[in-house]
VOMI-927866 format. One record per atom (N, C-alpha, C, O, CB): residue in three letters; atom name; x, y, z. Coordinates in nm, 4 decimals, decimal comma, always signed. Glycine has a CB too. Layout:
<atoms>
  residuo  atomo         u         v         w
      ala     CA         X         Y         Z
...
</atoms>
This chain:
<atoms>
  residuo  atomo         u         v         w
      unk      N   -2,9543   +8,2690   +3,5343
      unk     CA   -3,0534   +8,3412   +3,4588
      unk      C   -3,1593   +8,2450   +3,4046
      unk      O   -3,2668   +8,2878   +3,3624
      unk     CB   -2,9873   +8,4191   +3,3451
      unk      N   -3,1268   +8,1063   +3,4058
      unk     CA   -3,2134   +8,0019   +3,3828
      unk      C   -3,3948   +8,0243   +3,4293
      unk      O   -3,4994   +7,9981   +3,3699
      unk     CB   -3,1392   +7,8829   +3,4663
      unk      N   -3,3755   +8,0616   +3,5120
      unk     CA   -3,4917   +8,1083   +3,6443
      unk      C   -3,5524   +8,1927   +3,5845
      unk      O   -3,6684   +8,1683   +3,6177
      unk     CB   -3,4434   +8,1765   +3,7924
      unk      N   -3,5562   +8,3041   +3,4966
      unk     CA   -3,5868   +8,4510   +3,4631
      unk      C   -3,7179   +8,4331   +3,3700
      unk      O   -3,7410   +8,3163   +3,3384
      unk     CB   -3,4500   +8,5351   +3,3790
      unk      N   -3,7619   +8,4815   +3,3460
      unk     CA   -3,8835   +8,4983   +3,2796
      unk      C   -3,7995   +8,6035   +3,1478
      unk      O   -3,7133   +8,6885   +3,1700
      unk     CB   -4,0257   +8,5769   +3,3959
      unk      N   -3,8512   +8,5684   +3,0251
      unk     CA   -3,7987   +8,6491   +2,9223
      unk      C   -3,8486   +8,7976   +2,9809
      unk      O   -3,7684   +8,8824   +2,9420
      unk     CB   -3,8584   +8,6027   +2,7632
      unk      N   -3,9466   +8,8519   +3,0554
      unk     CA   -3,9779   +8,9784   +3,0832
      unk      C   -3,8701   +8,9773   +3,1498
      unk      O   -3,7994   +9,0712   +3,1134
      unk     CB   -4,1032   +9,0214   +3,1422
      unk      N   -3,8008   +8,8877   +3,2679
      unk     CA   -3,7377   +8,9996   +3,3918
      unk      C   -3,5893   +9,0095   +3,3315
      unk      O   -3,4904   +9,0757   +3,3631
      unk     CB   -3,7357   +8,9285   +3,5878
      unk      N   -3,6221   +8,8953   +3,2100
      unk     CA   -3,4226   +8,9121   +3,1229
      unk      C   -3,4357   +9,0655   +3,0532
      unk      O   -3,3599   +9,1617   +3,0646
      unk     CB   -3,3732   +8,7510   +2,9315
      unk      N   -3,4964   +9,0585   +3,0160
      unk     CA   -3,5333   +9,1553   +2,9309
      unk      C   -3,4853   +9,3193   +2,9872
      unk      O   -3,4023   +9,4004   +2,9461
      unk     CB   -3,6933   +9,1333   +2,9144
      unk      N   -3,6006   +9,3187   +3,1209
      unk     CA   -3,5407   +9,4045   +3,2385
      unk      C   -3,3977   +9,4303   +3,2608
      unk      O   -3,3491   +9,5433   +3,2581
      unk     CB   -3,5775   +9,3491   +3,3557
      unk      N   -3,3391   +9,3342   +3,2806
      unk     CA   -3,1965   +9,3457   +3,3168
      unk      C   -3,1541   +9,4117   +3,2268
      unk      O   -3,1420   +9,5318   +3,2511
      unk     CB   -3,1185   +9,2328   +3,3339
      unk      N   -3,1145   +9,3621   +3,0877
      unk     CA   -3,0705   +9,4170   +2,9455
      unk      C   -3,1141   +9,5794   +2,9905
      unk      O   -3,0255   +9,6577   +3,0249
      unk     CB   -3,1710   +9,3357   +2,7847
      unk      N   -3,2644   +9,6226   +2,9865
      unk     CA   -3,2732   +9,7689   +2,9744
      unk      C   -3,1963   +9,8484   +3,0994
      unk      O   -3,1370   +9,9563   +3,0978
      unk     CB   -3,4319   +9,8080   +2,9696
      unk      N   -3,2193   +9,7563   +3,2062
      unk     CA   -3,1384   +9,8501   +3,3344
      unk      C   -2,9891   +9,8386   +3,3052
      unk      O   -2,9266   +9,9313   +3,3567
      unk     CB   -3,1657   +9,7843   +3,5100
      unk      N   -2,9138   +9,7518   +3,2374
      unk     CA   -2,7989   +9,7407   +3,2344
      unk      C   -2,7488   +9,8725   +3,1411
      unk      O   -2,6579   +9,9433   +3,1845
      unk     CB   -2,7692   +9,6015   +3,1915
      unk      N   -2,8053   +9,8990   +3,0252
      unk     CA   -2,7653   +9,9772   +2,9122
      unk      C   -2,8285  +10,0957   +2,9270
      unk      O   -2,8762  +10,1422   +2,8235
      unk     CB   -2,7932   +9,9193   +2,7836
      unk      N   -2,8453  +10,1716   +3,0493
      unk     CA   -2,8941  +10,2905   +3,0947
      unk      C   -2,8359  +10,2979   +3,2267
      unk      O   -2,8217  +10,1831   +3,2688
      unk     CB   -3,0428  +10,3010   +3,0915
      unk      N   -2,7862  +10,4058   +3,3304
      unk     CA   -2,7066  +10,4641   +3,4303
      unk      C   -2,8435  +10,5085   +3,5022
      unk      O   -2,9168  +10,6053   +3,4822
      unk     CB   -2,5861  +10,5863   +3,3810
      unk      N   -2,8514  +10,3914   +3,6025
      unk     CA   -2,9783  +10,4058   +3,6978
      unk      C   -3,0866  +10,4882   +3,7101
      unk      O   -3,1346  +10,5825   +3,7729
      unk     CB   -2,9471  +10,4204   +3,7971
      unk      N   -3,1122  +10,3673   +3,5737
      unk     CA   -3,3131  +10,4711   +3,5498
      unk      C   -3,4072  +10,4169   +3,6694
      unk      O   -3,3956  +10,3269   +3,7525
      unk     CB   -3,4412  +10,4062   +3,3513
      unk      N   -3,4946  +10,5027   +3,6428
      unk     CA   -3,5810  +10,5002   +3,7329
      unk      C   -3,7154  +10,4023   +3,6229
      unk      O   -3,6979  +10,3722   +3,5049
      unk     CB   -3,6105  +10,6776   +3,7963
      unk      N   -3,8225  +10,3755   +3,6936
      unk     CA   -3,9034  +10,2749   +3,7342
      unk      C   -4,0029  +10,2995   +3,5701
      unk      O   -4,0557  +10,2189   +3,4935
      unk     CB   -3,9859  +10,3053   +3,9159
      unk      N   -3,9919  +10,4532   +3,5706
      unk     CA   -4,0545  +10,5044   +3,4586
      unk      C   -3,9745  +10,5211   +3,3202
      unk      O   -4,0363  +10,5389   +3,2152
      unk     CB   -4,1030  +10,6271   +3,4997
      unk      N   -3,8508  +10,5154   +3,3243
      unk     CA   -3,8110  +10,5198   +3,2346
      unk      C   -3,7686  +10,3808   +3,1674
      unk      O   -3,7402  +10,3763   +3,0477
      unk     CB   -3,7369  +10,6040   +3,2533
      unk      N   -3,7660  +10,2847   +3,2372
      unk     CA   -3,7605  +10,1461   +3,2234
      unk      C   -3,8874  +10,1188   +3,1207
      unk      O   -3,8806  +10,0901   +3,0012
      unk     CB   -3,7695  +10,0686   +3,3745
      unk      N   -3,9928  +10,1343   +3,1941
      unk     CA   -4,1066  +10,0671   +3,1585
      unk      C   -4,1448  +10,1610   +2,9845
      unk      O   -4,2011  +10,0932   +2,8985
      unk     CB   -4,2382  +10,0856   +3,3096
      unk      N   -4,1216  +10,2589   +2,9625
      unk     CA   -4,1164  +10,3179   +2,8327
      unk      C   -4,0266  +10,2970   +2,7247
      unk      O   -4,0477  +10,3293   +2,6078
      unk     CB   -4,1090  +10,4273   +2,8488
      unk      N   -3,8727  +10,2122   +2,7934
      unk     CA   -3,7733  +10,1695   +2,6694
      unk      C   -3,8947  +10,0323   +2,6584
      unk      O   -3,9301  +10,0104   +2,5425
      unk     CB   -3,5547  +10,1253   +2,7145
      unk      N   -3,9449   +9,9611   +2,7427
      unk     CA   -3,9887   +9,8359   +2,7615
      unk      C   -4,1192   +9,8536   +2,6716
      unk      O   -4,1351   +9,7617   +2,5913
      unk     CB   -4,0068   +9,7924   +2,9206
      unk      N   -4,2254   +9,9644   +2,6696
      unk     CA   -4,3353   +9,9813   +2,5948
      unk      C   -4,3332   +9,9950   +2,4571
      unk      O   -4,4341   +9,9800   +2,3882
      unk     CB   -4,3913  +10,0725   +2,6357
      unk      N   -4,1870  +10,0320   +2,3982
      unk     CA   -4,1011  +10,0799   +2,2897
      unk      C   -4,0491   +9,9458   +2,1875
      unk      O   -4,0803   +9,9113   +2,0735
      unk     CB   -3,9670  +10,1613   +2,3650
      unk      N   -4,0057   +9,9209   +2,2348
      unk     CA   -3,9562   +9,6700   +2,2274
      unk      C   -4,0966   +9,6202   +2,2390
      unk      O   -4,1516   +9,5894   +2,1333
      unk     CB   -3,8330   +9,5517   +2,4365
      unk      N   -4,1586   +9,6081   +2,3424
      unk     CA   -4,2509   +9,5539   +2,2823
      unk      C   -4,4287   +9,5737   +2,2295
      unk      O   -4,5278   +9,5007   +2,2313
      unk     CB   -4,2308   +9,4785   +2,3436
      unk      N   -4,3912   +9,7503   +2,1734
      unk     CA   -4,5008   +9,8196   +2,0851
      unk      C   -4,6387   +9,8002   +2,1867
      unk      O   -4,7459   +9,8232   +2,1307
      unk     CB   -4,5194   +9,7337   +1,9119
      unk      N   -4,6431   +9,7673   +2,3044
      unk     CA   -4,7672   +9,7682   +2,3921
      unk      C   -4,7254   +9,8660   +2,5505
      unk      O   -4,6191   +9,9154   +2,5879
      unk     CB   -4,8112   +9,5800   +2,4272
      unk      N   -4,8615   +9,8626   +2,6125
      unk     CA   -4,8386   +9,9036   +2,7417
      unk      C   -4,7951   +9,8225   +2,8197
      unk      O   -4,8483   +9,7115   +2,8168
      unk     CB   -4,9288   +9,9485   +2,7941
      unk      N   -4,6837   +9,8463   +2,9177
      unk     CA   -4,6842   +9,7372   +3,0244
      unk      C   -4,7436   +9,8723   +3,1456
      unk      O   -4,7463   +9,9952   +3,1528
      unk     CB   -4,4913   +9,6388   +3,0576
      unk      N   -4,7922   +9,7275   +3,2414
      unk     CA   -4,8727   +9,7805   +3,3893
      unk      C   -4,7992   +9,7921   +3,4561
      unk      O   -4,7144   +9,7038   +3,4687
      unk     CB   -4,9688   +9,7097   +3,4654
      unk      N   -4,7961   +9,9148   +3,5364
      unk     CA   -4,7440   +9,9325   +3,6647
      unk      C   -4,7575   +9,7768   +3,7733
      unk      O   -4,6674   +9,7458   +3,8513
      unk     CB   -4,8347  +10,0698   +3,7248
      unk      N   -4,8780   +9,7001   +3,7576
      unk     CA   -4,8835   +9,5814   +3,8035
      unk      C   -4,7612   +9,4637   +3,7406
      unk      O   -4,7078   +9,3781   +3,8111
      unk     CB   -5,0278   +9,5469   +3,7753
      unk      N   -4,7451   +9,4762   +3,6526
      unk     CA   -4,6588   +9,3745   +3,5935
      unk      C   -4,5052   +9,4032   +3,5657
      unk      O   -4,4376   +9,3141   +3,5143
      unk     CB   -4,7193   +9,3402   +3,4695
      unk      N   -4,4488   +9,5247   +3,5982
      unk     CA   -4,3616   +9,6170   +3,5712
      unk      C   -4,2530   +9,5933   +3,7721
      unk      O   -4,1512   +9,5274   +3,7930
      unk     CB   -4,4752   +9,8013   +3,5176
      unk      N   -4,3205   +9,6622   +3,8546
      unk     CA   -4,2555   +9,6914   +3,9204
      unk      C   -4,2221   +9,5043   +4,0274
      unk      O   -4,1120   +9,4546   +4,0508
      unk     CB   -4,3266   +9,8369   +3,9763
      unk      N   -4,3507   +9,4518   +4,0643
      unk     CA   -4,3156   +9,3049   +4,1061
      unk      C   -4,2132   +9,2029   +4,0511
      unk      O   -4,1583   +9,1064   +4,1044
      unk     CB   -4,4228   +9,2406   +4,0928
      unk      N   -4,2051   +9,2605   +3,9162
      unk     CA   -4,0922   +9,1674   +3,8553
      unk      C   -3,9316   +9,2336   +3,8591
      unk      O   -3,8220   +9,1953   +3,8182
      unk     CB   -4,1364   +9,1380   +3,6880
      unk      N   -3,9729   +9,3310   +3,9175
      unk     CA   -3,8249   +9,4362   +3,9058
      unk      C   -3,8388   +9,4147   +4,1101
      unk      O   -3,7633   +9,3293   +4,1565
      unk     CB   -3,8571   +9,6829   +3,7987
      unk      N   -3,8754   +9,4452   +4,1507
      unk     CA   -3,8508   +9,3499   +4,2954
      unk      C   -3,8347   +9,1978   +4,2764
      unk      O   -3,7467   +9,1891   +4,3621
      unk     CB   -3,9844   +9,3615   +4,4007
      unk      N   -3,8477   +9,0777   +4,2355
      unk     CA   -3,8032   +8,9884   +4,1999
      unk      C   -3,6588   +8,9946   +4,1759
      unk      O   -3,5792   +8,9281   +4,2422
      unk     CB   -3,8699   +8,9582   +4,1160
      unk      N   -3,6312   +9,0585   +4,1000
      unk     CA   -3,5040   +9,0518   +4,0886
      unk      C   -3,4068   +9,1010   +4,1408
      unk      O   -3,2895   +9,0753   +4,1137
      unk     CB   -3,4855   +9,0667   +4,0136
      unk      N   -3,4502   +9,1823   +4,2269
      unk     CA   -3,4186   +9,2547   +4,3581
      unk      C   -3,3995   +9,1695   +4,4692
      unk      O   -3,3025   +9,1558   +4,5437
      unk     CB   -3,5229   +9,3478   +4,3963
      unk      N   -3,4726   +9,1333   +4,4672
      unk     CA   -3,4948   +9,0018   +4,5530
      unk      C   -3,3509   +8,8691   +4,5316
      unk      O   -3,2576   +8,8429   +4,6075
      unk     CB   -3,6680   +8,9297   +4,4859
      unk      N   -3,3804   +8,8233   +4,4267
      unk     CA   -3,2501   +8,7281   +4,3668
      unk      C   -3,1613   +8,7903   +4,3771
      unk      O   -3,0589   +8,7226   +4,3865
      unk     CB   -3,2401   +8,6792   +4,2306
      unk      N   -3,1406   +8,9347   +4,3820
      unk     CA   -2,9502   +8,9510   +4,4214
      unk      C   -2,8967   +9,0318   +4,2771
      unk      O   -2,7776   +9,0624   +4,2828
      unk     CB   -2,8386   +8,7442   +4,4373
      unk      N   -2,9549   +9,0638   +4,1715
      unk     CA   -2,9617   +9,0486   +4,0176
      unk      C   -2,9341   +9,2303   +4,0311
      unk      O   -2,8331   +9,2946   +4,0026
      unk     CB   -3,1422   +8,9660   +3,9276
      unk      N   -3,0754   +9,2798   +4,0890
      unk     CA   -3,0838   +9,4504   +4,0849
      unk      C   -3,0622   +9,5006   +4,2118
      unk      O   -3,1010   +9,4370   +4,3098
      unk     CB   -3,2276   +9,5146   +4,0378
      unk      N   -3,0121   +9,5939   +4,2212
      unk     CA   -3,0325   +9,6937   +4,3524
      unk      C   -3,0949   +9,7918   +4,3054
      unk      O   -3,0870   +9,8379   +4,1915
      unk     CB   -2,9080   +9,7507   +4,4278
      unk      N   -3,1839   +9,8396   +4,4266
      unk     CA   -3,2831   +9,9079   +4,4320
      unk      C   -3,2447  +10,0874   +4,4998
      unk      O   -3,1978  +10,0995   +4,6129
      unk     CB   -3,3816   +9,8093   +4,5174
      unk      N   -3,2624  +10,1631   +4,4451
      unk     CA   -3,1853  +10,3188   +4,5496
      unk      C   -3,2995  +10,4272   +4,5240
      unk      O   -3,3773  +10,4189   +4,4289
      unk     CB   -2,9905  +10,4068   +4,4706
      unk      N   -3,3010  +10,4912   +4,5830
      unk     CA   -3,4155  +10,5723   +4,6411
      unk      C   -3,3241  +10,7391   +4,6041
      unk      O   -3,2386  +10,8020   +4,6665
      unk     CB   -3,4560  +10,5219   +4,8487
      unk      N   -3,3908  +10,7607   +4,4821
      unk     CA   -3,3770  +10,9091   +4,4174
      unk      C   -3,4479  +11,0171   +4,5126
      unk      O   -3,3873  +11,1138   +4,5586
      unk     CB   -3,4540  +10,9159   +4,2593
      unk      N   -3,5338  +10,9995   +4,5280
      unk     CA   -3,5965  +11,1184   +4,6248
      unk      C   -3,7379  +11,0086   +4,7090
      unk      O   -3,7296  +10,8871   +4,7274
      unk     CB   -3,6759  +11,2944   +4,4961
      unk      N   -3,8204  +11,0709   +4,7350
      unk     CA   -3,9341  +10,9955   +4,8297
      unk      C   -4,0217  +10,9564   +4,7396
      unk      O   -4,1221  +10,8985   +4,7812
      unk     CB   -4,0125  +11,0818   +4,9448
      unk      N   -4,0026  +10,9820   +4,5701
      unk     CA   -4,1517  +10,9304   +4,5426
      unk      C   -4,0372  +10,8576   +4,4132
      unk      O   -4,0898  +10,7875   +4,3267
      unk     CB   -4,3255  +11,0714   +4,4993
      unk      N   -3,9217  +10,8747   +4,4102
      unk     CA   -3,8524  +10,8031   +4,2774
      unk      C   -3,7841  +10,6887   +4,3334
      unk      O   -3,7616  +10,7049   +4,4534
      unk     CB   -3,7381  +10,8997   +4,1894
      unk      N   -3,7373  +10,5618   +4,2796
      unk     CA   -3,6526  +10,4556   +4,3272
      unk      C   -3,5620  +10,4284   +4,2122
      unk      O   -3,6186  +10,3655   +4,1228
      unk     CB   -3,7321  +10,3282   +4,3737
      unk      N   -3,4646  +10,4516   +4,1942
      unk     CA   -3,3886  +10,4213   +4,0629
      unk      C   -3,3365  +10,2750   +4,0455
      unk      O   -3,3339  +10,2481   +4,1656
      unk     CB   -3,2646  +10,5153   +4,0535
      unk      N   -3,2978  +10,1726   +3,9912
      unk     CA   -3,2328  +10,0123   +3,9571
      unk      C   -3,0704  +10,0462   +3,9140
      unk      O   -3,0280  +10,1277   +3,8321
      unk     CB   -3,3308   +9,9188   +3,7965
      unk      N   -3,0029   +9,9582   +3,9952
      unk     CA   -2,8433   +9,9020   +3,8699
      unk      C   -2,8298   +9,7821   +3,9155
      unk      O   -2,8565   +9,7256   +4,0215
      unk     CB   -2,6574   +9,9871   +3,8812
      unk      N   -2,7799   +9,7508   +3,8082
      unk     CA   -2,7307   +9,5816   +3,8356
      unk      C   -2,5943   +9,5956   +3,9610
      unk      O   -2,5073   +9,6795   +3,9844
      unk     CB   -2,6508   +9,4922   +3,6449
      unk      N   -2,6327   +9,4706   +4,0166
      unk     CA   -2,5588   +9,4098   +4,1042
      unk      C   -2,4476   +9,3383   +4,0177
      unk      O   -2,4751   +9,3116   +3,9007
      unk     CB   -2,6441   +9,3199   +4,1920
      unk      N   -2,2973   +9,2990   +4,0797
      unk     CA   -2,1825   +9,2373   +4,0117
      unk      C   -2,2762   +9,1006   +3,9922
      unk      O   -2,3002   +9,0694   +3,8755
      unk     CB   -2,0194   +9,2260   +4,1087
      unk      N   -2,3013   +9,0621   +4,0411
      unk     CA   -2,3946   +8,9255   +3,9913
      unk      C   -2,4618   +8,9499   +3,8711
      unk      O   -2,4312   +8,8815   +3,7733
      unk     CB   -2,5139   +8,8805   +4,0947
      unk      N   -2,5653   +9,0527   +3,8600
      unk     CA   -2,6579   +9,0761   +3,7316
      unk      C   -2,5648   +9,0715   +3,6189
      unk      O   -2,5897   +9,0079   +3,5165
      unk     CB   -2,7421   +9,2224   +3,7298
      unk      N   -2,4321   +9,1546   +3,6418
      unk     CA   -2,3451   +9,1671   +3,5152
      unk      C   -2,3167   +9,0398   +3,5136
      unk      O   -2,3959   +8,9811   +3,4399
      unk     CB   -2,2169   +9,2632   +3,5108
      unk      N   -2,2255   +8,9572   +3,5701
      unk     CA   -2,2060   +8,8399   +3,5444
      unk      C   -2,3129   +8,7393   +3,4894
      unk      O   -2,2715   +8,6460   +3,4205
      unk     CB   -2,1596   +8,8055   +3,6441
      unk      N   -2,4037   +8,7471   +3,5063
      unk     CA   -2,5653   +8,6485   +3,4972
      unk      C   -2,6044   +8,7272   +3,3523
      unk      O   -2,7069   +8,6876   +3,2967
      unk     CB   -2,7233   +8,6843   +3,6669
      unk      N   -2,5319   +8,8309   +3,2918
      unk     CA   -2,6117   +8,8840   +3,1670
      unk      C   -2,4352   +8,8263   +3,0700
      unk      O   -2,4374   +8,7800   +2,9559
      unk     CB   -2,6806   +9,1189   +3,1764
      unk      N   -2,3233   +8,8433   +3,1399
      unk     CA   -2,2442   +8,8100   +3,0446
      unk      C   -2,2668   +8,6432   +2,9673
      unk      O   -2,2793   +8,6025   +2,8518
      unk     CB   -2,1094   +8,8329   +3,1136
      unk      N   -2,2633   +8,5784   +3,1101
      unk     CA   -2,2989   +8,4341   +3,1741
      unk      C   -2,3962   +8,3899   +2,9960
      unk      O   -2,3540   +8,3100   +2,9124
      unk     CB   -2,4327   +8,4493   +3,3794
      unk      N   -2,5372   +8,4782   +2,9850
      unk     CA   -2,6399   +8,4400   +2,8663
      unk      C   -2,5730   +8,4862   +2,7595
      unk      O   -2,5824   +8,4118   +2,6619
      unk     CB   -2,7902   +8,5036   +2,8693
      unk      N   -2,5073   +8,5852   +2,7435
      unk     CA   -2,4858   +8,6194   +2,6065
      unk      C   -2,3446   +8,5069   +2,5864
      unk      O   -2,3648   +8,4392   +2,4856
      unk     CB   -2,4562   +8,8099   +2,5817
      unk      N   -2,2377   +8,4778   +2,6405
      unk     CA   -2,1713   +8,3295   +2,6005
      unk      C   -2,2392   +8,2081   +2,5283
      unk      O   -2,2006   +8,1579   +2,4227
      unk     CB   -2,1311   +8,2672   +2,7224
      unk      N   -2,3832   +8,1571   +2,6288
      unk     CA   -2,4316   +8,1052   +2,6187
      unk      C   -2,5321   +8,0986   +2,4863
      unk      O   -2,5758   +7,9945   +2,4373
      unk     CB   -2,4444   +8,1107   +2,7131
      unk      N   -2,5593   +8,2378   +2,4385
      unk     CA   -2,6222   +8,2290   +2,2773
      unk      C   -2,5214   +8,2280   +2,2299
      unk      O   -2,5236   +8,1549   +2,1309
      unk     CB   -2,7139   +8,3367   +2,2058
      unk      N   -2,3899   +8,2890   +2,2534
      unk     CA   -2,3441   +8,2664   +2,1322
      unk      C   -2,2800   +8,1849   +2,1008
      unk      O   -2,1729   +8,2030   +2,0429
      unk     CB   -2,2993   +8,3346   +2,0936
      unk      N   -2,3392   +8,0449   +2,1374
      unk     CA   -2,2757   +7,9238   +2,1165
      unk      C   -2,3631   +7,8363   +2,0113
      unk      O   -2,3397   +7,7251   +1,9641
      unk     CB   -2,2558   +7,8528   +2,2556
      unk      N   -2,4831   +7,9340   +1,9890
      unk     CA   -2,6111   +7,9356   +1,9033
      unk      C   -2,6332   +7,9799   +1,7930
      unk      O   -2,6616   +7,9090   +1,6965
      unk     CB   -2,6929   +7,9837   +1,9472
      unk      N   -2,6216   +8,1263   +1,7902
      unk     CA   -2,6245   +8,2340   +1,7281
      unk      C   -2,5042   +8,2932   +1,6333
      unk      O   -2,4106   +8,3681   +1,6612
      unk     CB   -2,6532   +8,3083   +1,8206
      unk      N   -2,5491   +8,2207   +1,4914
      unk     CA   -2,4066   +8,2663   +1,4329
      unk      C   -2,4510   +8,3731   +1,3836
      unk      O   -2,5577   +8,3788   +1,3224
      unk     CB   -2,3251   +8,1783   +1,3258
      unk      N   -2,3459   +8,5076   +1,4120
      unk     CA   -2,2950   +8,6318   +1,3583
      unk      C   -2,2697   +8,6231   +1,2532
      unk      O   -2,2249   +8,7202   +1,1922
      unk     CB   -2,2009   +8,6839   +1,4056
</atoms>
């Protein structure tokens, strides 16, 4: 997860804690956190990125929807960071 851009960590977190949202519902928990618009330009390339790395799989709801879930890797690569703060982060 070293690799990730705080946006595409970020991503993961929202696709992880939702049961395969789609592209639009991502980007509105995401507009919500961080009180601005994100672009369809900056939104979906980084969610193929990580698609790409092995992180998300990608599935096709109907012809115009594509829904995200993490891959056993993504879970592991999100448990993997949260160990890793909390070796930081006192509770």
């Amino acid at each position: 997860m070293h690799d990730l851009t705080g946006f595409q960590r970020d991503l993961l977190y929202v696709i992880s804690g939702r049961e395969e949202p789609h592209g639009l519902a991502i980007k509105e928990d995401l507009e919500e956190y961080y009180e601005k618009e994100i672009h369809h330009g900056r939104l979906y390339p980084n969610l193929d990125t990580l698609v790409d790395k092995g992180l998300v799989e990608k599935g096709q709801r109907d012809r115009r929807t594509n829904f995200y879930t993490l891959t056993r890797r993504g879970r592991r690569e999100i448990d993997a960071r949260r160990d890793w703060e909390d070796q930081y982060v006192d509770l």
